[in-house]
N, C-alpha and C positions, 0 to 999 in steps of 0.2 A: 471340746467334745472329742472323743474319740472311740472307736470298734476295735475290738479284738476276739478272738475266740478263748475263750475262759480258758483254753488246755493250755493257751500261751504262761501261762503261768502267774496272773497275777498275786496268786498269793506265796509265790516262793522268789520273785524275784530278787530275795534280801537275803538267802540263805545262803548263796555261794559271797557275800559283799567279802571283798580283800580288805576291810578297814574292820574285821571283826576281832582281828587276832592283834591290834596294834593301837596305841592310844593317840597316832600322830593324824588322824579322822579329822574330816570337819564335818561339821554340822551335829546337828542333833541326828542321832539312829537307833536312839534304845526303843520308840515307838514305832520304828519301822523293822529291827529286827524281831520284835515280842510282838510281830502284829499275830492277832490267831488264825490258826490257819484252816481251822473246822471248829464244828458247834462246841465240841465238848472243850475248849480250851476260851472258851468265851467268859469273860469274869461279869459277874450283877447281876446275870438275866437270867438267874435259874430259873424261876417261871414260866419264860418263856422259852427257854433249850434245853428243857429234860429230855431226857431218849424217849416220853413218851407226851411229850407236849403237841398241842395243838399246831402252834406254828412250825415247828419243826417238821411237823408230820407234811404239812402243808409246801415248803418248801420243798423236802424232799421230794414228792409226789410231783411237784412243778401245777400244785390246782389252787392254782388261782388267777386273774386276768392283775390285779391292781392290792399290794401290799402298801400302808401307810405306816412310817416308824415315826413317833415322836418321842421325843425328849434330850434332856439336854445333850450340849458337844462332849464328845471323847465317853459315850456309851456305848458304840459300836456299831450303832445307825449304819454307816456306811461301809465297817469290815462284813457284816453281817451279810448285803445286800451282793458282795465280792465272793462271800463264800455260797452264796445263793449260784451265784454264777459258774462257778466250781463244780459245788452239786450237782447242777441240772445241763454241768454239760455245754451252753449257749453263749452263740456270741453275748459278748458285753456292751455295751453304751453308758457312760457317763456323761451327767448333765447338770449345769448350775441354771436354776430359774434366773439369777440374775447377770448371766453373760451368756445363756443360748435363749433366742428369743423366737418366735413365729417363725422366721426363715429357717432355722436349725432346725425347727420340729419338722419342717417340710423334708430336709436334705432327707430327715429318721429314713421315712420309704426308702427313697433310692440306696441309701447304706445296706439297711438289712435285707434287701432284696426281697426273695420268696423263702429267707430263710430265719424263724422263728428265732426272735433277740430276744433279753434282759435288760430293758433300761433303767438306772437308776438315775434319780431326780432329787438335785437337794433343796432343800427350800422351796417343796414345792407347790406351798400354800402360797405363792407369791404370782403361780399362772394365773392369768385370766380368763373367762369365760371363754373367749376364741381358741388359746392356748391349748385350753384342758380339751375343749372338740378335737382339735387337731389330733392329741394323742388316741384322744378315744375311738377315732376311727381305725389307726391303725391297732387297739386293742382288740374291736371287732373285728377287723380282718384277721384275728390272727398274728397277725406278723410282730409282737412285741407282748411282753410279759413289765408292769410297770415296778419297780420300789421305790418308791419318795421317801424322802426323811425330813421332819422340819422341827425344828425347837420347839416350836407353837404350834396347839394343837390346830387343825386346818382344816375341821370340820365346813365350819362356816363359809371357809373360802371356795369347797367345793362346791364345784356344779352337781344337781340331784343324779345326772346322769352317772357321773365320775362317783359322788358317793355309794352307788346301790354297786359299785363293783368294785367296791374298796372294802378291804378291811384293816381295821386301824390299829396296833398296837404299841402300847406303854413300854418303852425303855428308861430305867429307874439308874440315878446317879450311883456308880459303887459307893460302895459300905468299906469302913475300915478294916473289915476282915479280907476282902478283894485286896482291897492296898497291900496286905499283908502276904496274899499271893504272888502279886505284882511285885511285890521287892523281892520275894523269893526267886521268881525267874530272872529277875533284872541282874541279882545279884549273880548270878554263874557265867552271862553276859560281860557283867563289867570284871569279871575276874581275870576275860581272854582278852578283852579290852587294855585291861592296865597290868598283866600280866603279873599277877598278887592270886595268893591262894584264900584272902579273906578279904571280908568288905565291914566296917566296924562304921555301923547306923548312927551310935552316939544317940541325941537328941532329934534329928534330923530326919526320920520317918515320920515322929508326930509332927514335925513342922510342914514337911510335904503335903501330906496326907491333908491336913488339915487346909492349907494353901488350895489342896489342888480340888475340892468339893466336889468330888464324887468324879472328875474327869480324870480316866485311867489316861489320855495323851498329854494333858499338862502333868500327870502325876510323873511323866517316865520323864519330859524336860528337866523338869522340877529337878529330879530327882541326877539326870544328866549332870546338870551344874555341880549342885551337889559334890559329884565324885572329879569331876574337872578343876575344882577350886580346893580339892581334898590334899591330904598329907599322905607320902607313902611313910609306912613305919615299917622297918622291913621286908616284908612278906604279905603285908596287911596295908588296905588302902583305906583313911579313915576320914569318912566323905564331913563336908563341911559347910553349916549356914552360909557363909561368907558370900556376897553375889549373889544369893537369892532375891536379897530385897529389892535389887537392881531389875530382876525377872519378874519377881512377883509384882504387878504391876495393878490388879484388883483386887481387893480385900472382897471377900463374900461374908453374908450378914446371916444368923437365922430370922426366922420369920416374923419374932416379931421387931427387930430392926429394921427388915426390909419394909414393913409395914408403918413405922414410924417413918421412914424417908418417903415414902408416897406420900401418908398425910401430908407432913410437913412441906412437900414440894407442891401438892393441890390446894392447900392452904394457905401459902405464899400468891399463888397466881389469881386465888380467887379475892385476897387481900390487896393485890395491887403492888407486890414487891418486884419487881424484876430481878434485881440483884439475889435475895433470898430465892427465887426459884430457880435461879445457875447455880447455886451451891449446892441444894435437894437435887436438882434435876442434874447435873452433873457428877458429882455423887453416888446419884443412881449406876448411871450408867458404868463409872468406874468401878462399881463393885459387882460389875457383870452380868447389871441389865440391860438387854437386848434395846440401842435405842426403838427398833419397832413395837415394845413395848409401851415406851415411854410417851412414844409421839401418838399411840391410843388414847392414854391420858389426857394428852393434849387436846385431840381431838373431842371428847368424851367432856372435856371443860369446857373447851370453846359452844358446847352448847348449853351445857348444866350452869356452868356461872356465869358466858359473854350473854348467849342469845342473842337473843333482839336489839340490846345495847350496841352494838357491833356485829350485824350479822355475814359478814364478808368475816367474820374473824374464824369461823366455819372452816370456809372454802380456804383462804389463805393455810390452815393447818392441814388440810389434804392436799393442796398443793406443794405444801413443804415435805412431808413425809414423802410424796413422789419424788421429786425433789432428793430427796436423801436416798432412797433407794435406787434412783437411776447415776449417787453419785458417788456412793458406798462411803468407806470411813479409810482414811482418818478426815476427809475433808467435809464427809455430810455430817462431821461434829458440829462445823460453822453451822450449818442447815440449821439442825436442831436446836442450837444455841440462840440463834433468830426468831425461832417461834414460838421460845419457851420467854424471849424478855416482850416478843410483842404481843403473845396473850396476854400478860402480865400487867401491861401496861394498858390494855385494851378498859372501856368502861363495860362497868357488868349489870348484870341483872339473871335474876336465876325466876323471872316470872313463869315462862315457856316451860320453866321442868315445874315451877308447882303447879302450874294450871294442867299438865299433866298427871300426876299427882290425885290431884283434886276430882279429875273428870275418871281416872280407875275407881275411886271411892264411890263416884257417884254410878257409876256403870257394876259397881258391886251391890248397891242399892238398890239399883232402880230401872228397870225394864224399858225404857223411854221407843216409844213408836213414831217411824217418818210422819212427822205432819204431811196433809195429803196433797196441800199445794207445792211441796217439794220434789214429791214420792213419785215413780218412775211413769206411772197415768196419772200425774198431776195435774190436780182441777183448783183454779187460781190460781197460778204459779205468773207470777209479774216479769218480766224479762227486764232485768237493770239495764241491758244496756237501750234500752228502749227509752229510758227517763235519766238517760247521762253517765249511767254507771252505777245507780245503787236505786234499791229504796224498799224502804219500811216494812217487810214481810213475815211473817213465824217462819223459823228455819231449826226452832229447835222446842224442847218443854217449856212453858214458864218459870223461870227462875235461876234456870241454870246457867251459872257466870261462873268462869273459872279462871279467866285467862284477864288480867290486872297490869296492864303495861306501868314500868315508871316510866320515871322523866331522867331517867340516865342517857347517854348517848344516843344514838339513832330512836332506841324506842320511845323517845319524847315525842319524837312525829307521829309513830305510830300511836301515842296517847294522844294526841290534836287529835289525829284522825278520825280513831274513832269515837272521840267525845262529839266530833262534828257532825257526824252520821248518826249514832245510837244517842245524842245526848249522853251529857255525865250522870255514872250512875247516882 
């Protein structure tokens, strides 16, 4: 975490860099020199940063308590939130949901004082209920202005309090005609770079471009290598695939690929393959989805196809996702990897989601009223534990069975059980 006053200049600190005019640089800089440094230089989000857009207007003005940005990485989620900063004049604050926790939020007070901050939050569907009060309070005081950013939309994850002084908006992966932008500015850059009066694309824009799906910060990497592994031909620097593939390390799929590897990885675990679901489920993930995505999935199985078969197989998948988010990647891969061969191998049963199922259909039919021995001035109402724990009462319509235990894993007891209480049907 860190404060500063926006005049300090976070968005120019890359304009004076001495490795601009010389090709003996390390690292990557084409996404730190081409950061934008105001709305009108912002590439994809025309929508949203017209001169006469809503949010713009909104930012400029500085009216609002709580801005939310989703969509995917290298949209500008976070340049945006920096130029906000800029705009409005205010100290800064930057925050990761996953390395400041409860105690950071606390230090926010003491930092900004009595003097109105900017704090930006990534990932910040990832606070908790406690979390998100913490900040809200010093929202209502006054004393901070919030921008979140998250891949995933975060509605759900907000508290009602947090959502009614949020507003949320869409950042859309660039389009190839952005790219096409994008190499234009890159291109004057790497000229002073490699000290060449031309840059000769070749094949190697459509390979970027397409590599880099819609993320303008992998596109400028991408794109880095490229001229690093290139040929000078006189005057002319003529960039080259060569070491990309060493870079490119996710293939992205469209939609309906990605949709095939979900089936094929929920249809694996719900089959009982382990093996075949680390090749879907890992897979996934290498083509650039978000394991918290995945371990939803997981989640979302462990009850749709384990259930009752295994009902700790629930809890084991929310404790692995914690798990993995408290342990980040490359090592919360092992995590996920763990919970995707022991669902897998877990016994199943999908009774609990039809009797779910079963009981909307019938709640779509049929108007069913509390029998009155249940009902809140219940007259004959038995107390089970009065006669050991159970016994023979109306608790619902006649007829209505929805819920069909097998004789899979655990839910075999649960079938004993209650054939031993209700009799088998």
């Amino acid at each position: 975490m860190f404060l500063h006053t926006a005049h300090a200049g976070f968005m120019d600190i890359y304009a004076t860099s001495p490795v601009a005019a010389n090709s003996s640089r390390k690292g990557m800089i084409l996404a730190a020199l081409l950061k934008p440094k105001n709305f009108d230089e912002l590439l994809g989000q025309d929508g949203l940063f017209s001169s006469t857009s809503v949010l713009r207007r909104i930012i400029t003005a500085g009216n609002f308590d709580s801005l939310i940005f989703v969509g995917p990485s290298g949209t500008g989620k976070t340049t945006v939130a920096q130029i906000a900063g800029e705009t409005l004049g205010m100290p800064f604050a930057s925050l990761h949901s996953t390395t400041a926790g409860s105690a950071d939020l606390k230090k926010l007070s003491d930092l900004v004082g009595n003097t109105p901050s900017l704090v930006f939050i990534d990932e910040i569907h990832r606070y908790n209920k406690t979390q998100q009060n913490l900040l809200l309070k010093l929202v209502d005081d006054r004393l901070i202005k919030i921008i979140g950013a998250s891949t995933e939309n975060p509605i759900y994850s907000l508290i009602p309090a947090f959502r009614s002084r949020s507003l949320i908006f869409n950042f859309k992966p660039l389009a190839r005609e952005d790219f096409l932008i994008l190499a234009g500015r890159a291109t004057e850059e790497l000229k002073k770079i490699y000290n060449v009066s031309d840059i000769d694309f070749g094949e190697v824009f459509e390979d970027i471009s397409r590599e880099a799906a819609g993320d303008a910060r992998r596109f400028l990497n991408l794109l880095e290598v490229a001229a690093l592994t290139g040929k000078r031909e006189e005057h002319t620097l003529v960039l080259s695939s060569e070491g990309l593939g060493e870079l490119v390390k996710k293939r992205r799929f469209d939609d309906d690929e990605y949709y095939d590897l979900l089936s094929a990885f929920i249809k694996s675990i719900r089959g009982s393959d382990p093996d075949a679901a680390l090749i879907w489920g890992l897979k996934l993930h290498a083509s650039g989805v978000p394991a918290e995505t995945i371990f939803r999935r997981l989640l979302i199985s462990a009850s749709e196809d384990i259930g009752n078969a295994y009902p700790d197989a629930l809890v084991f998948a929310n404790a692995a996702l914690s798990a993995y988010l408290n342990t980040g990647e490359p090592e919360g891969i092992i995590i996920l990897s763990h919970a995707i061969t022991f669902l897998a191998a877990c016994p199943k049963s999908n009774r609990s989601y039809l009797a779910m199922e079963k009981t909307k259909k019938y709640l779509a039919a049929n108007d069913p009223e509390v029998p009155i021995n249940i009902a809140h001035n219940a007259k004959g109402y038995i107390y089970p534990h009065d006669l050991g724990g159970f016994t023979v009462q109306k608790y619902k319509p006649e007829g209505a069975k929805f819920y069909e235990p097998t004789d899979n894993g655990y839910e075999q007891k649960i079938l004993e059980r209650l054939n031993r209480l209700w009799g088998k049907p």
